[in-house]
C-alpha positions in Angstrom: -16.1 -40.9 -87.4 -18.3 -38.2 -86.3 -18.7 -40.1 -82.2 -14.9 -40.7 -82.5 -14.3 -36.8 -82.3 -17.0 -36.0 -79.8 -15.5 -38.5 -77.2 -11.9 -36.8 -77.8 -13.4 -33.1 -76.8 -14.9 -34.7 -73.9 -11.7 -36.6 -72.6 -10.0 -32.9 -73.3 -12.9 -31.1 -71.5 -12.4 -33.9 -68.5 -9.1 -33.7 -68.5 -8.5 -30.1 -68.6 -11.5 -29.9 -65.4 -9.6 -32.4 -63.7 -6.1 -30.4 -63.8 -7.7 -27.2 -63.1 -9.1 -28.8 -59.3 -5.8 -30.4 -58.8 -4.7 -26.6 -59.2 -7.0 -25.6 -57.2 -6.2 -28.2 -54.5 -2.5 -27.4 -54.2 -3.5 -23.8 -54.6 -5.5 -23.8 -50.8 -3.3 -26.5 -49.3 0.1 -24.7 -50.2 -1.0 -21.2 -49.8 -0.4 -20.3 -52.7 -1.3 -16.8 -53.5 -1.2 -14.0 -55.7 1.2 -12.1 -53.8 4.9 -12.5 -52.8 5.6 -13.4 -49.3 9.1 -12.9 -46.8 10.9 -15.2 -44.7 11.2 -14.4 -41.5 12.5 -16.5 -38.0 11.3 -16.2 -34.7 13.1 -18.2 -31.9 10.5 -19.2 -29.3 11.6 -20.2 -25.5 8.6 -22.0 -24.3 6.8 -25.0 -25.6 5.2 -24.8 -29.0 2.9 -27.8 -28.3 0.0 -27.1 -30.8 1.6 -25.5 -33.5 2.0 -27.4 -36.3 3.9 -26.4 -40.1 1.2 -24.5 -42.0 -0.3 -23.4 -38.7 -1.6 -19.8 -39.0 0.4 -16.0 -38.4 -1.8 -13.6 -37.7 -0.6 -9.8 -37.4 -3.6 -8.1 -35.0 -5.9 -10.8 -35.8 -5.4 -11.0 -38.9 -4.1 -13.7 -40.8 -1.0 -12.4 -43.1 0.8 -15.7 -43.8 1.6 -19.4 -42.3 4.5 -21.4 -40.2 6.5 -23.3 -42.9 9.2 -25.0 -40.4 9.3 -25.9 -36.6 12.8 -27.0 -35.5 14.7 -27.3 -32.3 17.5 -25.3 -32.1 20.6 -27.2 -32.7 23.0 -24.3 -30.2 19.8 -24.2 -27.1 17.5 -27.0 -27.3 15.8 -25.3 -24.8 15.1 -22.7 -28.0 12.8 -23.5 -30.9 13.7 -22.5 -34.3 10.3 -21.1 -36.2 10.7 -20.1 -39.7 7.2 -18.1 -40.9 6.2 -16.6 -44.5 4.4 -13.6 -44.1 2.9 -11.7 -46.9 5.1 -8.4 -47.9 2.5 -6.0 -47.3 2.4 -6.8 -43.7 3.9 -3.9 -41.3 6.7 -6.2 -39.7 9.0 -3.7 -38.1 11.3 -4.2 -34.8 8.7 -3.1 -32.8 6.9 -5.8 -33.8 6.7 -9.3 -31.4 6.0 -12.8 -31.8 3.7 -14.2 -29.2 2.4 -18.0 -29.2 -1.2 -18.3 -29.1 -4.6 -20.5 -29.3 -8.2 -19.8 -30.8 -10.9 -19.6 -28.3 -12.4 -23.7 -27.2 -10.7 -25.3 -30.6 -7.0 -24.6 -29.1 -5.4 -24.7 -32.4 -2.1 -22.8 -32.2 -1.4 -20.0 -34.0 1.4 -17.5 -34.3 0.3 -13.9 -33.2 2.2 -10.9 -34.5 1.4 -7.4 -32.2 3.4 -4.4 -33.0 4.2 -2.3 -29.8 4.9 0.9 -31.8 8.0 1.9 -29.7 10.1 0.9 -33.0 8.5 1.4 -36.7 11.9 1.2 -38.9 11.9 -2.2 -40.8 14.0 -5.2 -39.5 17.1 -5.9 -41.3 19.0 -9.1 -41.9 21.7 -9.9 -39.0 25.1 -11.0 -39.8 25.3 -15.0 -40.1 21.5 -14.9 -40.1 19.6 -16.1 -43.6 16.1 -14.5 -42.2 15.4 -11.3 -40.3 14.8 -12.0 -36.7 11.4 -11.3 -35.3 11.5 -11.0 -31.5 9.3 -12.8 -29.2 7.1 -12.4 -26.1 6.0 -14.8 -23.5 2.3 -16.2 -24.4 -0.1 -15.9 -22.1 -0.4 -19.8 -20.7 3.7 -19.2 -20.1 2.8 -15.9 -17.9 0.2 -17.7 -16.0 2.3 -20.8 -15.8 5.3 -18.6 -14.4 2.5 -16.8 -12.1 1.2 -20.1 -10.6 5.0 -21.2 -9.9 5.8 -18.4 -8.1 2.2 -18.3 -6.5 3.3 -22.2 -5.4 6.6 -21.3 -4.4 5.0 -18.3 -2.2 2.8 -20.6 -0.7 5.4 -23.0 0.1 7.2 -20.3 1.9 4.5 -19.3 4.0 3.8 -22.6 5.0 7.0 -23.8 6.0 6.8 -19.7 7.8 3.5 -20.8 9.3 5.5 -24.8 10.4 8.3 -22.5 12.3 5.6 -20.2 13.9 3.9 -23.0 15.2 6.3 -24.5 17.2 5.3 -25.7 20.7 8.2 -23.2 21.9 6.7 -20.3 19.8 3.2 -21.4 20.8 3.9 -21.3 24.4 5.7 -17.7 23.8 2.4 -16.5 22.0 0.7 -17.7 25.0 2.6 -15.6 27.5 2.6 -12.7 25.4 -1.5 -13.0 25.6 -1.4 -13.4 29.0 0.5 -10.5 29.6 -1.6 -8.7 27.1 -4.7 -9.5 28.6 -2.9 -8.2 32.2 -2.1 -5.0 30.6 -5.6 -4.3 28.8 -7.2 -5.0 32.1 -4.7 -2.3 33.9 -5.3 0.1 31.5 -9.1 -0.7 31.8 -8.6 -0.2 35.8 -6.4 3.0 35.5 -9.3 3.9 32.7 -12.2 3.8 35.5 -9.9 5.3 37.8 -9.1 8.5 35.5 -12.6 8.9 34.6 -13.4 9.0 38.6 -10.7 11.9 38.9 -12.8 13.6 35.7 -15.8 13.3 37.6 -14.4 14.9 40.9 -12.8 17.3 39.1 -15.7 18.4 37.4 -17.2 18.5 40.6 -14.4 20.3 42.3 -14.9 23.1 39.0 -19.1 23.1 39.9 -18.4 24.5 44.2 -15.5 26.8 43.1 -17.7 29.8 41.7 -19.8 30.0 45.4 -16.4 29.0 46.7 -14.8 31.9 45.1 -18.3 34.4 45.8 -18.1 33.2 49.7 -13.9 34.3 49.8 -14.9 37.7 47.7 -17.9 38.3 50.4 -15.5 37.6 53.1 -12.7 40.2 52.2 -15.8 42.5 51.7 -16.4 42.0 55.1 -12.8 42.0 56.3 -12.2 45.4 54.6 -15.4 47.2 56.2 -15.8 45.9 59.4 -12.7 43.8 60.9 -10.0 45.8 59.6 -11.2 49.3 60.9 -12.0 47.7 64.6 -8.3 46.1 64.3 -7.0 49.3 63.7 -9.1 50.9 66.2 -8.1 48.3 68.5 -4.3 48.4 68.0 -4.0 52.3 68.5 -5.9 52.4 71.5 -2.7 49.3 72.7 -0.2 52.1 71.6 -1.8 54.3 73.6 -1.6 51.8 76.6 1.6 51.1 76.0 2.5 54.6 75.9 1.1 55.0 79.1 2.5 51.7 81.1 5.6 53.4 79.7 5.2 56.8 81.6 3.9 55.0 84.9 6.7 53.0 84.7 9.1 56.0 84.3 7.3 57.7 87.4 7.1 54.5 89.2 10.9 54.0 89.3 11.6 58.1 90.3 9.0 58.0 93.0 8.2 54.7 94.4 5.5 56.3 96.5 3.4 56.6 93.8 1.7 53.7 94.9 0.5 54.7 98.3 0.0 58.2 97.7 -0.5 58.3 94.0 0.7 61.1 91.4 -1.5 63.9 93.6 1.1 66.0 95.8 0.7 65.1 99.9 -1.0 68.9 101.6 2.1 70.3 103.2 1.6 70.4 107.0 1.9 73.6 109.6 5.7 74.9 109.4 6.4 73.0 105.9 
């Protein structure tokens, strides 16, 4: 009697062990916690490959709650439909945005949360929505995806740019314009040598103008002392020539005889 009740505590004691990890089994895979947890929906419109239901939300790295459904969008299929529990303590507000994301070399996708701070009042529900709305941002791979489009499409520009420029036509204009180019540089390389020749003589012109200028300063030194006082000397002793000529010419025309007997009176012979 006494090994029949010790075999019924240990079937209790097994049994009561075994319920307690199935407890604790459900407890980690669910996510079942002590606290209480929101619904909240996030459309995302870029690819969600990675994320799986259950995958992590993280708000600033850290994790605050888990992705419970992943459904396309039955209005945009271009849109997917993310529905995310989040614990209540968490700090979602409309400033808040939903970014996709990946950890490090493991890429397993997770939801990031990042509050921008430019709006702290809480979100509220909108009408015909069951969840409040938590907006999202472009991940990071869909920025650099977009970037290497554009970059591509860029490139495809200047290519086809670079097809048109190098046209036998447009080569053959190139060439002309280098050829007259090189004409011109070699002008202005000429006229260069030549204006640098002008400098020189110039400069050379400026060196012999001081005893240029002393010489000319010496000379109307000179002029002033010596020549101009014989000039004048010389020019009244014409006037008084002239003056003269004038008078013989007077007496010449009253008295031709002037000549033969001269200005001296004849001596007046006996009777005159």
């Amino acid at each position: 009697m006494e090994t029949n009740v010790n075999y019924t505590i240990v079937g209790i004691f097994v049994l009561s062990l075994f319920a307690c990890m199935v407890f604790g089994i459900i407890w980690l895979s669910s996510g079942l916690a002590v606290g209480q947890y929101t619904t909240y929906k996030i459309y995302m419109k870029e690819s969600v490959a990675g994320l799986n239901v259950d995958s992590s939300v993280e708000f600033n790295g850290v994790p605050v709650g888990s992705v419970k459904s992943i459904e396309i969008n039955s209005r945009d299929p271009h849109i997917v439909t993310l529905l995310l529990s989040i614990k209540n303590t968490t700090p979602v507000t409309n400033g808040t945005r939903a970014t996709l994301n990946t950890k490090g070399l493991t890429g397993i996708a997770y939801v990031a949360l990042v509050d921008q701070g430019n709006n702290l009042s809480p979100i509220t529900i909108l009408p015909n929505e069951e969840y409040p709305i938590i907006e999202t941002a472009p991940s990071l791979f869909w920025r650099l995806d977009t970037g290497m489009k554009k970059i591509s499409e860029h490139f495809f520009a200047i290519s086809k740019a670079l097809e048109k420029l190098l046209d036998p036509q447009n080569l053959l204009a190139i060439k002309e314009i280098l050829i007259e180019t090189q004409k011109v540089t070699n002008n202005l390389a000429n006229n260069t040598e030549k204006i640098n020749a002008l400098l020189d003589n110039a400069a050379k012109v400026s060196k012999q103008l001081p005893p240029l200028l002393q010489s000319s300063q010496n000379a109307m030194k000179l002029l002033n002392a010596q020549i101009l006082p014989n000039a004048h000397h010389t020019l009244s002793n014409l006037d008084i020539l002239t003056t003269n000529l004038a008078e013989l010419a007077i007496d010449l025309k009253q008295n031709p005889a002037i000549i033969i007997r001269g200005k001296t009176p004849p001596i007046l012979g006996p009777g005159e």
